[in-house]
N, C-alpha and C positions, 0 to 999 in steps of 0.2 A: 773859566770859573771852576771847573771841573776839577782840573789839575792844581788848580790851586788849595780848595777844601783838601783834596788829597794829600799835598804837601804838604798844608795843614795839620791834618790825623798824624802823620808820621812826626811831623815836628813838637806835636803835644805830647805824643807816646815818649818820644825820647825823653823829652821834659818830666814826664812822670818817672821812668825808668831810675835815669841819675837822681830822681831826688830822693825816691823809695832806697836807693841803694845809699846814697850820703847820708841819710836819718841814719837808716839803719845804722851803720857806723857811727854815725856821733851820737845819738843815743849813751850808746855802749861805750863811750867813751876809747874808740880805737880811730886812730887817724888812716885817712884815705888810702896808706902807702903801705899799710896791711890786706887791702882789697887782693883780692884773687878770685880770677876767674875760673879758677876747677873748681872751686866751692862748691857744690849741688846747691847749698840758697842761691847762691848767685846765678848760677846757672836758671834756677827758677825764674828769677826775678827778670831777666831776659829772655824768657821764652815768648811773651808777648808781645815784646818789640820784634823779633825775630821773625815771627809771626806774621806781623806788621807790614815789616818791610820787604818778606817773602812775595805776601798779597801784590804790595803799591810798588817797587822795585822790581824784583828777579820775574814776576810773574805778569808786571804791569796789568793790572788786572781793573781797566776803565769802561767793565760793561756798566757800571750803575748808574742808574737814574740820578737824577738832582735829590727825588725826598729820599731812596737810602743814601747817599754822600751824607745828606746832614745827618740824619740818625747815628751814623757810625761816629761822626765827627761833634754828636750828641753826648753818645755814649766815653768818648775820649775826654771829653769835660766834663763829666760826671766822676769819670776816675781822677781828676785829677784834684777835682774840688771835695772829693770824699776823702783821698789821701789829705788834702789841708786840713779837714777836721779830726783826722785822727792825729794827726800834729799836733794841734791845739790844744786837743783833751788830752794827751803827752803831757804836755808843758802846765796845763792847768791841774789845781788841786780839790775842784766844785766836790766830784762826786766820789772821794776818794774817803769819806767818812761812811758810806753807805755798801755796803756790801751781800752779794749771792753767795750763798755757801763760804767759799772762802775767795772770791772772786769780787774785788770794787766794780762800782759802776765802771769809774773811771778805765779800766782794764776792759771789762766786757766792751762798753763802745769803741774804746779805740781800735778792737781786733773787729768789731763788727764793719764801722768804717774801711778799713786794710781789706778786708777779704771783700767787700764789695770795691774797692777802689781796684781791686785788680779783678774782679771778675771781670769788669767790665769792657778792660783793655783785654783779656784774655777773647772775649764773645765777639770783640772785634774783630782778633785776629784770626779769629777760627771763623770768620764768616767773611774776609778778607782771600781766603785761604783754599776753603771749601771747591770744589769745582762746580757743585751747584749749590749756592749762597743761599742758605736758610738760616733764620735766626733759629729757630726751633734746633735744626739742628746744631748749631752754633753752642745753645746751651746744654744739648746733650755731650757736646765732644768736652766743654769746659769739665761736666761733671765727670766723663770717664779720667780725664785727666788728671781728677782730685783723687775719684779712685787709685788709679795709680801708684800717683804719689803715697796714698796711705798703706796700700799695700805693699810697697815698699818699705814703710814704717816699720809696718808689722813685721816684717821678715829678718830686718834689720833687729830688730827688737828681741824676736825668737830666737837665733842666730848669736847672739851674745847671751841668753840667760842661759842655751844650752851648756853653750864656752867657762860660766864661770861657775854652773853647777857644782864641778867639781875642783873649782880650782880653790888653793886652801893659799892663804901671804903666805911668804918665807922674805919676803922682802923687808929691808928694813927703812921709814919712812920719817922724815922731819914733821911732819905734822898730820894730822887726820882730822879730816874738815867732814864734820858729824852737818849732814845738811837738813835745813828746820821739814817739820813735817804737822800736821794737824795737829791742836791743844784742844780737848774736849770738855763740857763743862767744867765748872768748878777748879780748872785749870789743871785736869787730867790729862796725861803723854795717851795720845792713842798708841793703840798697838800695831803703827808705823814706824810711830817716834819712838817709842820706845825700843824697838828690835833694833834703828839704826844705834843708838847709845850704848846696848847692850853689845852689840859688835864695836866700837869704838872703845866699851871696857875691854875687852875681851882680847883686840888687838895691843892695848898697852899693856897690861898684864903679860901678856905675850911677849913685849918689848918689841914689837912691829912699830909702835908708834911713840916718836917720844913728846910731843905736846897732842894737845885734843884741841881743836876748834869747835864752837858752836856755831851756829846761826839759824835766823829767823827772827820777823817779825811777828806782830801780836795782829788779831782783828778786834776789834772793840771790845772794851771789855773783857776777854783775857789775856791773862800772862803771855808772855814775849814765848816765841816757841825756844828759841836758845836761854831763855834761863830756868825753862821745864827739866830742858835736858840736863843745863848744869846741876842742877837741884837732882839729878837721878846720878848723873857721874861724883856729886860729891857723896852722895847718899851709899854707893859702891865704893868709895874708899879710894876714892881718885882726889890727889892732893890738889887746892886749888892754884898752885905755882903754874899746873900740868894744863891747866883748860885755858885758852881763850877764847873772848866773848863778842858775839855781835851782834846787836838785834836790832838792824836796821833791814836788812834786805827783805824783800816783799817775793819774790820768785827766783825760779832754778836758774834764769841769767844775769840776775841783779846777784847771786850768791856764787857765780864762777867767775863774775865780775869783780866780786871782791877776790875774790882768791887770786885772778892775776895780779893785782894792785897789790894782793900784800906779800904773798908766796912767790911769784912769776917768773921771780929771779935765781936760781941756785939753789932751790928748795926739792927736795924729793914729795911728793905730796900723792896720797893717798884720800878721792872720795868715797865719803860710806855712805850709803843709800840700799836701795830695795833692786833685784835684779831686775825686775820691771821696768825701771825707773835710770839704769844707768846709760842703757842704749841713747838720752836722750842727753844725758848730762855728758857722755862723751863727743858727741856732737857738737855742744852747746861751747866744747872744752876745744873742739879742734877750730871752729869759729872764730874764737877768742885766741889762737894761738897756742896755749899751753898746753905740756904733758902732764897727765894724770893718770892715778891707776885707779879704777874705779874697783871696788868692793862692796860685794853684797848683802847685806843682813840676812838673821835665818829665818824673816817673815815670808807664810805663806800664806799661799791663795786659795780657796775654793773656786772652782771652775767658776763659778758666775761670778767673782772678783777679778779672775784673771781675764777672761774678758773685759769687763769695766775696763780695767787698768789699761789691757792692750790696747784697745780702741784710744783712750783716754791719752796714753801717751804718744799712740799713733800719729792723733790728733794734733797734739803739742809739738811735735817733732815739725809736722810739714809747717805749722805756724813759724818754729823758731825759723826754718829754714827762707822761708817766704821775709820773715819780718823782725827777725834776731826781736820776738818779746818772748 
């Protein structure tokens, strides 16, 4: 009976693994024959199985009792029924009128579901794994893990703002996909959004760029973030032939999404965003397959921003990476 829960756990974990990875993908609307395993998501996304079958496999490791067998084999169905409801609140549109800051319900749950749907295979495997099997310690080694990961982020993140400090275009680009950024009351460009548009004039003026793209969606009640901007690029003397417009996308992978769909093909493409901010979109960009050159606006930070931001996108990296959202 033993062996068999065993087989068990290892046979659900797989089960959660490929399905975590095939969302992931069809989501984003990229077919399965794009998967690659040097991805670092990917790589994540199997660390738990690896894990797993280190524990119950390489290491055959059948000291446990019957009640932890079931607990583990508890915790294996608990990831895999949390990942089904983050699927569901995916596909559903309940709480998508309802919004934190600039965050839906619908978004907040589904990553909350995700990050426990794999802690929980993760505390498996590290307590699978452990030479002596502590749940306690199980969820300590999860969380250095996360550390890790974000320290990674970060570094990754540092590392590119250094690099584009001083790098000035000379290139010359088919398009400049100005990406949407926060709209403040009364349908005011924060001065995020505004600094990227200001570098999107400033690159066509230059003749870096020969069309402008906008994008972004709106949160209740105000204006679309891409037609703030356009309303600032026409307001600069940017002819409307020169902007295209899009204000459906909701986030930084639903807006690289668009761009392989419309750009993907033979296009030279150029994003503009915030130095902060492109470590994560180039990521999001290599995921998705495509070349970009990412470009920085001249907005800056007060230390206690650049914090915020770092951690912030720290944060958002290991997610995209773990769950392409």
């Amino acid at each position: 009976m033993q062996r068999v829960k065993k087989l068990t756990i290892l046979i659900f974990s797989l089960i959660f693994t490929f399905t975590l990875i095939f969302f992931k993908y069809h989501f984003n609307g990229l077919d399965f024959n794009e998967f690659s395993i040097f991805k670092l998501g990917n790589l994540i996304d199997l660390f738990p199985l690896a894990l797993i079958f280190t524990g119950l496999v390489i290491k055959r490791n059948y000291k446990f009792d019957s009640k932890e067998t079931d607990l583990l084999l508890l915790g294996i169905v608990l990831g895999i029924l949390f990942l089904a409801l983050s699927i569901l609140i995916k596909k559903s549109t309940t709480f998508e009128k309802f919004y934190i800051l600039t965050y839906s319900y619908n978004r907040i749950l589904e990553l909350l579901f995700l990050l426990f749907a794999y802690s929980a295979n993760l505390i498996v495997g590290f307590y699978l794994t452990l030479k002596n099997a502590d749940i306690i310690k199980s969820f300590k080694y999860t969380l250095y893990f996360g550390l890790i990961l974000l320290l990674l982020a970060l570094s990754m993140n540092l590392d590119l703002q250094f690099k584009i400090k001083s790098a000035h275009p000379k290139s010359k680009y088919d398009v400049g996909v100005i990406l949407g950024a926060a709209v403040w009351h009364k349908n005011r460009p924060s001065p995020i959004l505004r600094a990227r548009v200001n570098k999107g004039i400033e690159l066509y003026k230059n003749g870096n760029i020969h069309l402008i793209q906008v994008t972004g969606s709106n949160a209740p009640g105000e204006a679309s973030e891409a037609l703030v901007a356009k309303k600032l690029l026409l307001a600069a003397g940017i002819p409307s032939r020169s902007i295209l417009f899009e204000n459906k996308t909701r986030s930084t992978s639903e807006q690289i999404r668009f761009i392989k769909k419309h750009f993907g093909k033979g296009k030279k493409i150029a994003v503009i965003s915030d130095g902060f901010h492109l470590s994560r979109i180039l990521q999001i960009c290599s995921f998705f397959n495509i070349k970009v050159n990412g470009i920085s606006s001249e907005y800056k930070l007060n230390w206690r921003k650049s914090i915020y931001y770092a951690l912030r996108e720290g944060v958002g990296l290991i997610l995209f990476w773990a769950f392409a959202v």
